[in-house]
PDB file of N, H, CA, C and O in Angstrom:
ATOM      1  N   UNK A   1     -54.261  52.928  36.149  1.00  0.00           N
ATOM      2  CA  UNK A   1     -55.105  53.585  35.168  1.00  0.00           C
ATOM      3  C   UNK A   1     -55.385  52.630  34.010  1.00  0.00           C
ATOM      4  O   UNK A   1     -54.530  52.022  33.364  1.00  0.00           O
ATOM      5  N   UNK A   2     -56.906  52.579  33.816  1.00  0.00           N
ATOM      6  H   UNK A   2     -57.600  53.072  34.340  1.00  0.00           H
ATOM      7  CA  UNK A   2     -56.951  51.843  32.694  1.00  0.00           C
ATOM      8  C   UNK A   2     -56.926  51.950  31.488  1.00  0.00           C
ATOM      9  O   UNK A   2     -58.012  52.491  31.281  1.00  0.00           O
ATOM     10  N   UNK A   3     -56.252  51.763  30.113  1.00  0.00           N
ATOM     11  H   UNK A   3     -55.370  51.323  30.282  1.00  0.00           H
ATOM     12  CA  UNK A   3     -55.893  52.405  29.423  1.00  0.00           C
ATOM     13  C   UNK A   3     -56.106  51.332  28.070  1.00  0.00           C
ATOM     14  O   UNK A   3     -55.377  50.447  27.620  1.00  0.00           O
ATOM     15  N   UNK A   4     -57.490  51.862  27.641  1.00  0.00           N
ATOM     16  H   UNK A   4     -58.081  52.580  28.006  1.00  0.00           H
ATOM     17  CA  UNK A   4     -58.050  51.107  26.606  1.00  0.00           C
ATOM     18  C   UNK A   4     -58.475  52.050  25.486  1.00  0.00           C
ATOM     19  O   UNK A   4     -59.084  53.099  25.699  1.00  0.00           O
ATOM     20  N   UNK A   5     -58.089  51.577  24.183  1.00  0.00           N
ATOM     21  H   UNK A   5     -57.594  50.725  24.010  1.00  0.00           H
ATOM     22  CA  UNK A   5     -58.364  52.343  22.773  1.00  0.00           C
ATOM     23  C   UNK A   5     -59.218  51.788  21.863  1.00  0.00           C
ATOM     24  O   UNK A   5     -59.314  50.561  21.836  1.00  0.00           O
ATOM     25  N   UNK A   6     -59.711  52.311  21.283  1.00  0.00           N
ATOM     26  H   UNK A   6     -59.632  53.308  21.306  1.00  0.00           H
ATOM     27  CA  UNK A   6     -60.395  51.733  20.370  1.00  0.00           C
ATOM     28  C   UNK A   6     -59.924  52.228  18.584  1.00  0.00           C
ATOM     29  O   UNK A   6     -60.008  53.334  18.049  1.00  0.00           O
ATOM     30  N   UNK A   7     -59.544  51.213  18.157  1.00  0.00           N
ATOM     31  H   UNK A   7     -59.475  50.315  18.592  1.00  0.00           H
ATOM     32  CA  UNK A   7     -58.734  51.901  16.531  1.00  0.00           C
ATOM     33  C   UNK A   7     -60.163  52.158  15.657  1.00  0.00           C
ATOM     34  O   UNK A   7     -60.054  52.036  14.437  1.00  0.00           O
ATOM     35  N   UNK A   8     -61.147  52.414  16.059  1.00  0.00           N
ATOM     36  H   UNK A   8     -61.235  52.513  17.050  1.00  0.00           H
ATOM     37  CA  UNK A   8     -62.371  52.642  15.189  1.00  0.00           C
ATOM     38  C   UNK A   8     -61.546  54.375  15.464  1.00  0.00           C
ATOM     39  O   UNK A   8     -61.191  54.991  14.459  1.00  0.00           O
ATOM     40  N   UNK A   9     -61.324  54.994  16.857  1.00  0.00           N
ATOM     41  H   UNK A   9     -61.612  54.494  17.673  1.00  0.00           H
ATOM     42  CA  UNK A   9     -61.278  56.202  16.955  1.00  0.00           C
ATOM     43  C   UNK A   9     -60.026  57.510  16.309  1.00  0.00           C
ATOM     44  O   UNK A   9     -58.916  57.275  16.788  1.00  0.00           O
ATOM     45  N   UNK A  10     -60.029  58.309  15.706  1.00  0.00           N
ATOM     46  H   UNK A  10     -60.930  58.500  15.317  1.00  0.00           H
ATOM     47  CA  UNK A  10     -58.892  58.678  14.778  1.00  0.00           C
ATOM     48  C   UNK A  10     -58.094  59.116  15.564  1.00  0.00           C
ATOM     49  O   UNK A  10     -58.580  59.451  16.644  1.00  0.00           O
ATOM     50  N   UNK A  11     -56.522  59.308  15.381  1.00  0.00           N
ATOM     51  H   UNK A  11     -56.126  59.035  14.504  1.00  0.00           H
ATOM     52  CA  UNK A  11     -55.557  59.632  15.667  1.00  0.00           C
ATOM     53  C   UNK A  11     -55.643  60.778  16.697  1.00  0.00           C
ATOM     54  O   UNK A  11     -55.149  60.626  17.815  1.00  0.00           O
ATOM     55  N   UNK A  12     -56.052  61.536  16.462  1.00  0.00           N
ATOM     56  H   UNK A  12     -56.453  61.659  15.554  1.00  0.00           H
ATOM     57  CA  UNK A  12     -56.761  63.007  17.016  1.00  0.00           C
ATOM     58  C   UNK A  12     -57.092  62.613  18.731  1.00  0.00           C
ATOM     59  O   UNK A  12     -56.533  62.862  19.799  1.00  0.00           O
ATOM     60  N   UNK A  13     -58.395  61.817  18.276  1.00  0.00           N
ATOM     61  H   UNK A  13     -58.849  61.614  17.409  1.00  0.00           H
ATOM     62  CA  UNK A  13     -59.035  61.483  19.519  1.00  0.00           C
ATOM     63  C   UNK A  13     -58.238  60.693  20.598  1.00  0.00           C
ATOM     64  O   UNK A  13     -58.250  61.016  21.786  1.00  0.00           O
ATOM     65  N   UNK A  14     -57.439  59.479  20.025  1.00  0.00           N
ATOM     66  H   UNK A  14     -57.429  59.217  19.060  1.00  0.00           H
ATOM     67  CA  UNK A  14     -56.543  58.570  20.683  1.00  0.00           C
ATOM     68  C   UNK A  14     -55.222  59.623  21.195  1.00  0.00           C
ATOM     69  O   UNK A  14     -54.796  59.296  22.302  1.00  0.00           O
ATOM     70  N   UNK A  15     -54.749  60.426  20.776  1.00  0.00           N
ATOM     71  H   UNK A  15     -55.096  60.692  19.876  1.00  0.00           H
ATOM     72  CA  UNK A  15     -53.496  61.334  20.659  1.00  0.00           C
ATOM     73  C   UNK A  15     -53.990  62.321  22.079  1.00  0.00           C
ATOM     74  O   UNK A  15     -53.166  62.511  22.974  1.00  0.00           O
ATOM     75  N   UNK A  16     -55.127  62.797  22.152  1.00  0.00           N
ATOM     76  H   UNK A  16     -55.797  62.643  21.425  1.00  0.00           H
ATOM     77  CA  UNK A  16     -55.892  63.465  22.858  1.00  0.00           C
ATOM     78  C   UNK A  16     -56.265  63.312  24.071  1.00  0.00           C
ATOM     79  O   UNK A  16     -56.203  64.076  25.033  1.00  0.00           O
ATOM     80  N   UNK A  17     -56.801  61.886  23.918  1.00  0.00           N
ATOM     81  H   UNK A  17     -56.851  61.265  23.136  1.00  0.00           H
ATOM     82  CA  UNK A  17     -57.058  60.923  25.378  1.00  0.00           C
ATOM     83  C   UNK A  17     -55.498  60.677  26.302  1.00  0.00           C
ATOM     84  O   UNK A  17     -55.158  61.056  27.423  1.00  0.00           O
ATOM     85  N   UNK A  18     -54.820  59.905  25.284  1.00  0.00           N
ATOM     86  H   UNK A  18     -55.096  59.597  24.374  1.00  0.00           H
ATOM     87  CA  UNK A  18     -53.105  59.646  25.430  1.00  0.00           C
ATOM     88  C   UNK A  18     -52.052  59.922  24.854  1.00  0.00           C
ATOM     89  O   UNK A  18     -51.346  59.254  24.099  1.00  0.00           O
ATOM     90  N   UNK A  19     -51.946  61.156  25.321  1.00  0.00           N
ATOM     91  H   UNK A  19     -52.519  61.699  25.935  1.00  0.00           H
ATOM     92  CA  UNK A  19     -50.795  61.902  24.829  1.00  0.00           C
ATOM     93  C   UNK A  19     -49.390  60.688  24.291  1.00  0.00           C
ATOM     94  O   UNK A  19     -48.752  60.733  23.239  1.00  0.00           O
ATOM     95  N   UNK A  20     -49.268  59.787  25.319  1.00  0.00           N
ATOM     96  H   UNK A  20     -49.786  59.750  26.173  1.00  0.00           H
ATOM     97  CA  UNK A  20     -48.361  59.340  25.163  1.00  0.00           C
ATOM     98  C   UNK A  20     -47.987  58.342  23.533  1.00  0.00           C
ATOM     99  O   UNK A  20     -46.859  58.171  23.069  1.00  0.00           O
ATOM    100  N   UNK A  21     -49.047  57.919  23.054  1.00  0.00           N
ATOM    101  H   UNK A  21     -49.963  58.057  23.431  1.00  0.00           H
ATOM    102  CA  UNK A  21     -49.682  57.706  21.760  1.00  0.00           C
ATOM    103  C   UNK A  21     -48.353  58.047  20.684  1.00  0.00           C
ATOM    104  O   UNK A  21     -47.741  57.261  19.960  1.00  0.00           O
ATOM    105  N   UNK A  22     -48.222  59.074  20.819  1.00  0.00           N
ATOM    106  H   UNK A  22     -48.719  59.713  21.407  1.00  0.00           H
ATOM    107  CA  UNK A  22     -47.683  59.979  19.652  1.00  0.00           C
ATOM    108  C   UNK A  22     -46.348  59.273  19.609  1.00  0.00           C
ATOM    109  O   UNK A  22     -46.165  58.528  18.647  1.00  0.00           O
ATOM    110  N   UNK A  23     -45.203  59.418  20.681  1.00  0.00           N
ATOM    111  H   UNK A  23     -45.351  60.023  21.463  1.00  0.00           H
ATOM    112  CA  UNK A  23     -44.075  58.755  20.209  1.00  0.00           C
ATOM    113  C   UNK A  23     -44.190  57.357  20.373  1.00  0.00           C
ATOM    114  O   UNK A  23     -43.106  56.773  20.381  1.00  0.00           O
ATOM    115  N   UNK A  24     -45.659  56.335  20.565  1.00  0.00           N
ATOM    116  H   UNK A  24     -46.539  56.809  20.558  1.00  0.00           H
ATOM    117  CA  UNK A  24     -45.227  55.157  20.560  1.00  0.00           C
ATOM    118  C   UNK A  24     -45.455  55.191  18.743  1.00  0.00           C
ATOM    119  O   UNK A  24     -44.745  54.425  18.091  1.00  0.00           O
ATOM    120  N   UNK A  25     -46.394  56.039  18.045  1.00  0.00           N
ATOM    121  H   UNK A  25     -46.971  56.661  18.575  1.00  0.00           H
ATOM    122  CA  UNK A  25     -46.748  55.648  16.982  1.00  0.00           C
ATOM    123  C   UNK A  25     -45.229  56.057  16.004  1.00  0.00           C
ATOM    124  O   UNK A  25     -44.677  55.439  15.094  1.00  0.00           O
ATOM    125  N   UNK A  26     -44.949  57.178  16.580  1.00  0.00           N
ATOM    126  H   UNK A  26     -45.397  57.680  17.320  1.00  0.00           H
ATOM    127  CA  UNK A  26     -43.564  57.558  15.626  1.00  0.00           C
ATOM    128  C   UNK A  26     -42.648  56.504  15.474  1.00  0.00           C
ATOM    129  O   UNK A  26     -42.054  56.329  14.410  1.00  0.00           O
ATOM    130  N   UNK A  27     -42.404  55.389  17.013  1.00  0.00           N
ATOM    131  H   UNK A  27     -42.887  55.531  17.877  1.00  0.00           H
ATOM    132  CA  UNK A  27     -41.455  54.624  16.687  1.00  0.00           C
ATOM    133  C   UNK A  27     -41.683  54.106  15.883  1.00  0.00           C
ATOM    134  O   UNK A  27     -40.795  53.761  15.103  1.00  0.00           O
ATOM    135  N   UNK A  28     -43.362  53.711  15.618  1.00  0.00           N
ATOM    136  H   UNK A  28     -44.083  53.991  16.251  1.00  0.00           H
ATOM    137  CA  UNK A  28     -43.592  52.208  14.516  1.00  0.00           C
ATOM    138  C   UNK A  28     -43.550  52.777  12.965  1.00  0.00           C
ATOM    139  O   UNK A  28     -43.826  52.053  12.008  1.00  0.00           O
ATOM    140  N   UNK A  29     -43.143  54.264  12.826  1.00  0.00           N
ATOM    141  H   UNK A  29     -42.919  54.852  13.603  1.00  0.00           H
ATOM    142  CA  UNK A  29     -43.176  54.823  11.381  1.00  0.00           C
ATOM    143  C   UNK A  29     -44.012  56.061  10.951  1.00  0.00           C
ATOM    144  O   UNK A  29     -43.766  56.866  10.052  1.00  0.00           O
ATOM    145  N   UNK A  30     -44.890  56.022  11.674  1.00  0.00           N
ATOM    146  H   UNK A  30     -45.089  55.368  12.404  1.00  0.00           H
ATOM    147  CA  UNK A  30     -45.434  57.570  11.610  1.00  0.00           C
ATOM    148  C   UNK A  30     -45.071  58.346  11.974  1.00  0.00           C
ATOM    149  O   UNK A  30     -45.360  58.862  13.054  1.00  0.00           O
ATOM    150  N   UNK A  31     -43.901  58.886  10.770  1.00  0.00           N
ATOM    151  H   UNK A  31     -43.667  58.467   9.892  1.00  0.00           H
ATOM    152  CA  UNK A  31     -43.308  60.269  10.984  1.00  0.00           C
ATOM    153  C   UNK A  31     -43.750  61.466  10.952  1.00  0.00           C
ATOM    154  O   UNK A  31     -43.342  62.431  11.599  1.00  0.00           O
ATOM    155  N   UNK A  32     -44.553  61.417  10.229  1.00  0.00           N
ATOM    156  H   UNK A  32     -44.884  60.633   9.703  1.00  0.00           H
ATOM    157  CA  UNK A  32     -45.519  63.120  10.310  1.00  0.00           C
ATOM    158  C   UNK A  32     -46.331  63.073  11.267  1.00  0.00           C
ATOM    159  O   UNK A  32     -47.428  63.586  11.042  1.00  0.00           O
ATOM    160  N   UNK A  33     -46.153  62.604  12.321  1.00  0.00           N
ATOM    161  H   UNK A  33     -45.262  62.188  12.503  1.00  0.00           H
ATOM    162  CA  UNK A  33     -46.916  62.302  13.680  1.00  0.00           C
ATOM    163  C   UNK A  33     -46.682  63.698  14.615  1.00  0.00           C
ATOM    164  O   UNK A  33     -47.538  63.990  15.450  1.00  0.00           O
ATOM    165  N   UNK A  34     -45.510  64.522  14.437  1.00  0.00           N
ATOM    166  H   UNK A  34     -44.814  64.284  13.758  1.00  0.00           H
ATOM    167  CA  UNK A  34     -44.945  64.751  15.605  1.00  0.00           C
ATOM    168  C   UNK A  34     -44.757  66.597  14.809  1.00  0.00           C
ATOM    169  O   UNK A  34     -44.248  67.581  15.347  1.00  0.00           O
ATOM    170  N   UNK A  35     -45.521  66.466  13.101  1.00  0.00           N
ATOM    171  H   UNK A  35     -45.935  65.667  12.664  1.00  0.00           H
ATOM    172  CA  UNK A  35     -45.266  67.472  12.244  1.00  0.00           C
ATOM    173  C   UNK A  35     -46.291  68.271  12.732  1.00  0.00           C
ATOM    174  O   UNK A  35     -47.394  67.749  12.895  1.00  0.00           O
ATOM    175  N   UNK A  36     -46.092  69.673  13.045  1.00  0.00           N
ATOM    176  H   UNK A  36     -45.196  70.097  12.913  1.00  0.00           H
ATOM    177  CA  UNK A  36     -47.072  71.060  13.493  1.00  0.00           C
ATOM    178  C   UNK A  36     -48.090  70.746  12.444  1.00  0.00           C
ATOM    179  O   UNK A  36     -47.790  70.445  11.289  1.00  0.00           O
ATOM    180  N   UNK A  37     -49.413  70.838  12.946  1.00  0.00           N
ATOM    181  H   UNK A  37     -49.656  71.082  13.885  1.00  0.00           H
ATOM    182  CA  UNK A  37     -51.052  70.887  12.285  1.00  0.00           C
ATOM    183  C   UNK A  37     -51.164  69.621  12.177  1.00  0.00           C
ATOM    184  O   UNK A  37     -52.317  69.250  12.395  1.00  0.00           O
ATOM    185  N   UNK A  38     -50.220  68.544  11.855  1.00  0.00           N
ATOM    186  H   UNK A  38     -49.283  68.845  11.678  1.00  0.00           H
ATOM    187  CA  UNK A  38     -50.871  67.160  11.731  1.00  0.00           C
ATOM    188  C   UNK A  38     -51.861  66.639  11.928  1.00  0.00           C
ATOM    189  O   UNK A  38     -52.688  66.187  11.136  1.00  0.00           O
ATOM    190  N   UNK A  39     -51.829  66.685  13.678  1.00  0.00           N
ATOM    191  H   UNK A  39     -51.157  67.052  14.322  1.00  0.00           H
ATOM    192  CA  UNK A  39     -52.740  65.915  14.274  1.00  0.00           C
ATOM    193  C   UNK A  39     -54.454  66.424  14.267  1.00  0.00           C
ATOM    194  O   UNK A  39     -55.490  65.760  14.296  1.00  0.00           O
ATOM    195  N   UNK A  40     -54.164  68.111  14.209  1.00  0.00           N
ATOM    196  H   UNK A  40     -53.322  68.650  14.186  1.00  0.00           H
ATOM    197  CA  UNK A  40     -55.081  68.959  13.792  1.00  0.00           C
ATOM    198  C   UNK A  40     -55.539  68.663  12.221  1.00  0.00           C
ATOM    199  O   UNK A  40     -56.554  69.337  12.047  1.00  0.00           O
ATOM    200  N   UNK A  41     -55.346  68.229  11.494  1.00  0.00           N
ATOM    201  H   UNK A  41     -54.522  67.681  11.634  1.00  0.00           H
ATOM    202  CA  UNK A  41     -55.504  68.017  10.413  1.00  0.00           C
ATOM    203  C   UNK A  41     -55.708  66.541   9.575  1.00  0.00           C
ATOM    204  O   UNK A  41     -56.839  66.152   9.286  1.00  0.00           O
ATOM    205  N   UNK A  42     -54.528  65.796   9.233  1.00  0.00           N
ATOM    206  H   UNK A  42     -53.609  66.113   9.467  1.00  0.00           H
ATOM    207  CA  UNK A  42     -55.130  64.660   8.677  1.00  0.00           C
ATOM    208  C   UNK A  42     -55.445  63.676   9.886  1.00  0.00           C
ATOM    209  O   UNK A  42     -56.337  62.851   9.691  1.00  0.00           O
ATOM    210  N   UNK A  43     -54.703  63.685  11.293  1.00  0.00           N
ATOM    211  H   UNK A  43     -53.977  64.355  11.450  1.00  0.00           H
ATOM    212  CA  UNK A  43     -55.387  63.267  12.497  1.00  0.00           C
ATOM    213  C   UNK A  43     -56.647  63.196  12.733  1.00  0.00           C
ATOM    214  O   UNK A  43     -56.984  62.094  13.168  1.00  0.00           O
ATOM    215  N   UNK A  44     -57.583  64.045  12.600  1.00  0.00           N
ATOM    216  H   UNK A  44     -57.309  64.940  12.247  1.00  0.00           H
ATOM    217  CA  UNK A  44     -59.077  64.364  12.504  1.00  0.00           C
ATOM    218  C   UNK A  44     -60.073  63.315  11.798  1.00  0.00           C
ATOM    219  O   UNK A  44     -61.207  62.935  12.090  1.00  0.00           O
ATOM    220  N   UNK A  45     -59.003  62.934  10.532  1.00  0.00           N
ATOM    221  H   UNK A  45     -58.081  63.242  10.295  1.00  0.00           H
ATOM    222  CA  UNK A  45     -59.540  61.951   9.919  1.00  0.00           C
ATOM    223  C   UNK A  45     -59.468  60.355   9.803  1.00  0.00           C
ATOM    224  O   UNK A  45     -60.200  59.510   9.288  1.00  0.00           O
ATOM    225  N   UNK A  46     -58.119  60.313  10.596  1.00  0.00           N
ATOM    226  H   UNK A  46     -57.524  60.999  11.015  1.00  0.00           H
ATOM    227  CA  UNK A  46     -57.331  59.150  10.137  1.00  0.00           C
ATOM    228  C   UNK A  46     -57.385  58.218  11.355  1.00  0.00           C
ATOM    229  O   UNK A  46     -57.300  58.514  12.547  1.00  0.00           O
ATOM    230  N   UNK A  47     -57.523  57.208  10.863  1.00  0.00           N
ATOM    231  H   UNK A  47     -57.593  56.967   9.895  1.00  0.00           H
ATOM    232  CA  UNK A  47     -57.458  56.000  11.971  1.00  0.00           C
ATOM    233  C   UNK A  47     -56.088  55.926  12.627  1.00  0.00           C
ATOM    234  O   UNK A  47     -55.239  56.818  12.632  1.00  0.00           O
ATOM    235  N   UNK A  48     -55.998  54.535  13.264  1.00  0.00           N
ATOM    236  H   UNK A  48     -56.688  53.811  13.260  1.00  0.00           H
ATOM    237  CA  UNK A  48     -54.599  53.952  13.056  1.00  0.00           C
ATOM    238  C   UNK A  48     -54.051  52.645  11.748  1.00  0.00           C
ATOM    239  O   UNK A  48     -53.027  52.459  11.092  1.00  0.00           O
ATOM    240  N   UNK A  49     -55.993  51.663  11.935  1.00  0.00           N
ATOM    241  H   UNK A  49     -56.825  51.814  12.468  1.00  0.00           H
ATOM    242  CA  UNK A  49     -55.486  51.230  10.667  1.00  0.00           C
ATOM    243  C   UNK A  49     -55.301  52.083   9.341  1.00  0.00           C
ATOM    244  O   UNK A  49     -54.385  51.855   8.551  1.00  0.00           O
ATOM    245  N   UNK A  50     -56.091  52.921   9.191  1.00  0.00           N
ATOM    246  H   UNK A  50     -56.835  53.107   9.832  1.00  0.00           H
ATOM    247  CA  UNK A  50     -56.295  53.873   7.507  1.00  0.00           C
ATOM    248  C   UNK A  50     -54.379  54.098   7.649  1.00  0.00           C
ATOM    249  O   UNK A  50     -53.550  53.535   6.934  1.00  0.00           O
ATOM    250  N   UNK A  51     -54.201  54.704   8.350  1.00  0.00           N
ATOM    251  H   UNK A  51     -54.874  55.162   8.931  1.00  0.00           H
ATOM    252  CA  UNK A  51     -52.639  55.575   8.440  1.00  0.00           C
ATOM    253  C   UNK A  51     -51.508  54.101   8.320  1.00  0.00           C
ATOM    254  O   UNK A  51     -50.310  54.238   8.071  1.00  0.00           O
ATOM    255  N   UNK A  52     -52.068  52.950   8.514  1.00  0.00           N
ATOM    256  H   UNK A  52     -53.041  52.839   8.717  1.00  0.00           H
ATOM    257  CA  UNK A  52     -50.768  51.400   8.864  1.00  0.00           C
ATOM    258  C   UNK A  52     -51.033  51.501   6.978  1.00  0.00           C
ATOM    259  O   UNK A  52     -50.026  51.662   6.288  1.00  0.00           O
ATOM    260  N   UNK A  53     -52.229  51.409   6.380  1.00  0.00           N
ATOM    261  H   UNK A  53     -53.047  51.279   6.940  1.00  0.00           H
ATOM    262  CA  UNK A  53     -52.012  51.116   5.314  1.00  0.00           C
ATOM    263  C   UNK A  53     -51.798  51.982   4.717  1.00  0.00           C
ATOM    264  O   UNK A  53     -51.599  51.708   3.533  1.00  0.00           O
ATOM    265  N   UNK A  54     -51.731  53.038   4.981  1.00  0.00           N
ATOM    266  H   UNK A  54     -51.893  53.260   5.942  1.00  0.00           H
ATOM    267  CA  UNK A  54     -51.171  54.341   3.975  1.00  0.00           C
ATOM    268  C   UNK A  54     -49.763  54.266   4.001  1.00  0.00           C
ATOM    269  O   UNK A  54     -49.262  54.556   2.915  1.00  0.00           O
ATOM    270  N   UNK A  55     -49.072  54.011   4.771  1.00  0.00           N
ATOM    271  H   UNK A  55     -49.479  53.776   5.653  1.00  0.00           H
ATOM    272  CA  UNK A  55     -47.490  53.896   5.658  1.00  0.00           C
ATOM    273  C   UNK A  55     -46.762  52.306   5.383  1.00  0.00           C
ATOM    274  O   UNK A  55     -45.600  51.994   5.644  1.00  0.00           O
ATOM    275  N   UNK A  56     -47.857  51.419   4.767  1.00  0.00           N
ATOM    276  H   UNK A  56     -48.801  51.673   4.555  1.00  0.00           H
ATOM    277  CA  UNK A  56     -47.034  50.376   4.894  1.00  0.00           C
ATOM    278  C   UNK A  56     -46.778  49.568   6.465  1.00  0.00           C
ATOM    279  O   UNK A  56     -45.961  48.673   6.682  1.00  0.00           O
ATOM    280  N   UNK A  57     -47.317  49.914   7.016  1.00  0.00           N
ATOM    281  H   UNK A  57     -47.981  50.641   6.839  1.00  0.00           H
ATOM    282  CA  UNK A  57     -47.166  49.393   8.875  1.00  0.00           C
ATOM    283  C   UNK A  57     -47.816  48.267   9.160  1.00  0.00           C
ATOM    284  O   UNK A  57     -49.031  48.465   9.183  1.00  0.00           O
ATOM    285  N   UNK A  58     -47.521  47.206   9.378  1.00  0.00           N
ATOM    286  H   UNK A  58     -46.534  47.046   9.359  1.00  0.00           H
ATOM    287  CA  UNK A  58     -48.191  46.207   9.818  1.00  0.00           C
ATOM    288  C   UNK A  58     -49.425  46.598  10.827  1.00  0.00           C
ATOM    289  O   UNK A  58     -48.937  47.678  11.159  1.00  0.00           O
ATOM    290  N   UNK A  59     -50.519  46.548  11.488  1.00  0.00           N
ATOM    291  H   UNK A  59     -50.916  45.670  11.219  1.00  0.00           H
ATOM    292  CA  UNK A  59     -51.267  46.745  12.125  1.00  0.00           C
ATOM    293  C   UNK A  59     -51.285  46.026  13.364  1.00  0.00           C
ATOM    294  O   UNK A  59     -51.857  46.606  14.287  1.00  0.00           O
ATOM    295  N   UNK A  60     -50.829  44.982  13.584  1.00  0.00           N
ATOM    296  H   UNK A  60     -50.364  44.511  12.834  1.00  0.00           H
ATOM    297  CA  UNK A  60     -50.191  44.084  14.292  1.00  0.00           C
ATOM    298  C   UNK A  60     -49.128  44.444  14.985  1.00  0.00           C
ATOM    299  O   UNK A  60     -49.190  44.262  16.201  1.00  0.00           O
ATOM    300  N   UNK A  61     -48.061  44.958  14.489  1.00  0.00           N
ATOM    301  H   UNK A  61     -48.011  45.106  13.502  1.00  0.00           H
ATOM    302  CA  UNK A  61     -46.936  45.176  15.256  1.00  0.00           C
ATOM    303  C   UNK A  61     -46.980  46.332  15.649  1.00  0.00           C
ATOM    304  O   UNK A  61     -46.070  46.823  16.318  1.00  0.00           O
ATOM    305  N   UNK A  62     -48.544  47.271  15.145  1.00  0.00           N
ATOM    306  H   UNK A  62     -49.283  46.872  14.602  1.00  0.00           H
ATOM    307  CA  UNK A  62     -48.495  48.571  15.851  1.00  0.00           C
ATOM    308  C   UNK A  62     -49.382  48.434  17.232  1.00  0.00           C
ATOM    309  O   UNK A  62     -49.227  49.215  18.170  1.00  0.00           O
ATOM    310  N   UNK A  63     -50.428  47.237  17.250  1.00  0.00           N
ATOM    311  H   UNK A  63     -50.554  46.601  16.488  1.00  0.00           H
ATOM    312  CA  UNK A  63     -51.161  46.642  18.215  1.00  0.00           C
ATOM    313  C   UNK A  63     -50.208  46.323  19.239  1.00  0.00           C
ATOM    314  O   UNK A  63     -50.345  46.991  20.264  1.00  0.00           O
ATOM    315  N   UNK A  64     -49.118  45.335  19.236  1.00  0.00           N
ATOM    316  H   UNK A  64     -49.006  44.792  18.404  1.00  0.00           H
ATOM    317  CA  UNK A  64     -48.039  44.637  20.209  1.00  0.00           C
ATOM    318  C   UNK A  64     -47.603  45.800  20.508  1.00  0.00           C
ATOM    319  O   UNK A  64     -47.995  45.999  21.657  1.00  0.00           O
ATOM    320  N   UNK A  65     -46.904  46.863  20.081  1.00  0.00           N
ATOM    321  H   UNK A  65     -46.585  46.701  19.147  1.00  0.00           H
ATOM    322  CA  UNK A  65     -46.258  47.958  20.539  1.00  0.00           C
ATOM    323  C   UNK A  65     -46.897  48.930  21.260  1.00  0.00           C
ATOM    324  O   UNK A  65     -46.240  49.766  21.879  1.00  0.00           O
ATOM    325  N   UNK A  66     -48.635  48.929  21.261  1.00  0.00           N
ATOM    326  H   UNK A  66     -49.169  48.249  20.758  1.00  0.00           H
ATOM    327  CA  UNK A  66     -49.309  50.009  22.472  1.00  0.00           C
ATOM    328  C   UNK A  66     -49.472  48.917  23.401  1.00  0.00           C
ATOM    329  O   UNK A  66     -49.554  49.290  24.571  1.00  0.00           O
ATOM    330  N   UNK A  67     -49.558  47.365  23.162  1.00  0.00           N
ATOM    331  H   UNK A  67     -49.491  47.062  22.211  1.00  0.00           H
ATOM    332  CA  UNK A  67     -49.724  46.676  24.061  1.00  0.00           C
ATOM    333  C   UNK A  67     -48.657  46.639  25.065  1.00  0.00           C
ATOM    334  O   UNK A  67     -48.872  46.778  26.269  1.00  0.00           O
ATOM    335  N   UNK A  68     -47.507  46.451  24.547  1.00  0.00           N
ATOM    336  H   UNK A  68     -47.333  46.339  23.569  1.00  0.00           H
ATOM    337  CA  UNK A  68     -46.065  46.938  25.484  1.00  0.00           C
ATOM    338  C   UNK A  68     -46.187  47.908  26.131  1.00  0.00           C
ATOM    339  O   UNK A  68     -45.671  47.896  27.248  1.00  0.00           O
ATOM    340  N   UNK A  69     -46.802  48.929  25.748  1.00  0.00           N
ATOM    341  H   UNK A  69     -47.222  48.939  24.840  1.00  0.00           H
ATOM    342  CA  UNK A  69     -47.115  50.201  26.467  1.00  0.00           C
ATOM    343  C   UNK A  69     -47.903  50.394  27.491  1.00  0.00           C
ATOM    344  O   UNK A  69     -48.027  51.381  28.215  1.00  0.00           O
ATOM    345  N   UNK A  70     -48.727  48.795  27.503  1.00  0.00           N
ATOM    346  H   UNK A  70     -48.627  47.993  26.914  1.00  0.00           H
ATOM    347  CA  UNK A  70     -49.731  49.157  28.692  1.00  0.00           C
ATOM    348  C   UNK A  70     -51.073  49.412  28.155  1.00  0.00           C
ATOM    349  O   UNK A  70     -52.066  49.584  28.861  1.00  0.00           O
ATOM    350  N   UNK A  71     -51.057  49.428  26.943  1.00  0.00           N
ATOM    351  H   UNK A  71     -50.250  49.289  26.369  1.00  0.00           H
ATOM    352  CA  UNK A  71     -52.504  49.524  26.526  1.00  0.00           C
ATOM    353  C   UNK A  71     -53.378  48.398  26.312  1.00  0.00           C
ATOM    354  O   UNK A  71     -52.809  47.310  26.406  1.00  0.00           O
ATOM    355  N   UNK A  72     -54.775  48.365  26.013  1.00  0.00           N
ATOM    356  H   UNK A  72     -55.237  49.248  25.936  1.00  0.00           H
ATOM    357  CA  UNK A  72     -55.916  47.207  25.587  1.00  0.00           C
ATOM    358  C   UNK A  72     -56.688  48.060  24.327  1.00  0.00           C
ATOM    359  O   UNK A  72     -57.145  49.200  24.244  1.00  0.00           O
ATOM    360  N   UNK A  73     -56.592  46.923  23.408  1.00  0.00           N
ATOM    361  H   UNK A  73     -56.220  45.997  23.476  1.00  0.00           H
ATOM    362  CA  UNK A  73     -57.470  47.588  22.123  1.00  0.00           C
ATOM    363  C   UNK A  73     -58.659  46.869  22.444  1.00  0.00           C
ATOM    364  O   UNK A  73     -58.639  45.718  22.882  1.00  0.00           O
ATOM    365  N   UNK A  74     -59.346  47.308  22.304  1.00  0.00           N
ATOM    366  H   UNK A  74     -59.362  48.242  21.948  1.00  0.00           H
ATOM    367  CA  UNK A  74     -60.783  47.072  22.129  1.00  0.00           C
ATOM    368  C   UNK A  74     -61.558  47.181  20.837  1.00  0.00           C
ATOM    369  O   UNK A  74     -62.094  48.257  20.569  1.00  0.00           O
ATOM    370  N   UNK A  75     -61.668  46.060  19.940  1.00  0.00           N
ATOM    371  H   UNK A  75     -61.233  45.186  20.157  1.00  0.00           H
ATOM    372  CA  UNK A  75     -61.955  45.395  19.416  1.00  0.00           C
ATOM    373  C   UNK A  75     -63.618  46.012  18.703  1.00  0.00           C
ATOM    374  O   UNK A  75     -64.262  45.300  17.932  1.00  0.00           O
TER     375      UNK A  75
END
């Protein structure tokens, strides 16, 4: 399965497509990831970069870590 994201698309949509998403993002620090309405809510709006710099998260080491996962960002 090919399994390509695009970080233009918000949390919501990526979370949606790939469920699996959610606890790779919790490991890297997004804890309110996994909080009831979240994803329904500031998910809707939020990137992955908007949410790295709200959080302090490198964007990079959240890239290597879906890449470990098997994913391709698309650019």
């Amino acid at each position: 399965m090919d399994k390509k994201i695009q970080f233009s698309h918000t949390v919501y949509e990526l979370t949606t497509a790939h469920p699996e998403i959610i606890s790779i993002l919790q490991e890297q620090g997004f804890d309110q990831i996994t909080k009831p309405g979240m994803l329904q809510t500031a998910g809707r709006m939020m990137t992955i970069p908007n949410g790295c710099r709200m959080k302090g998260i490198s964007v990079d080491t959240v890239k290597e870590a879906l890449r470990n996962h098997g994913f391709t960002i698309v650019e």
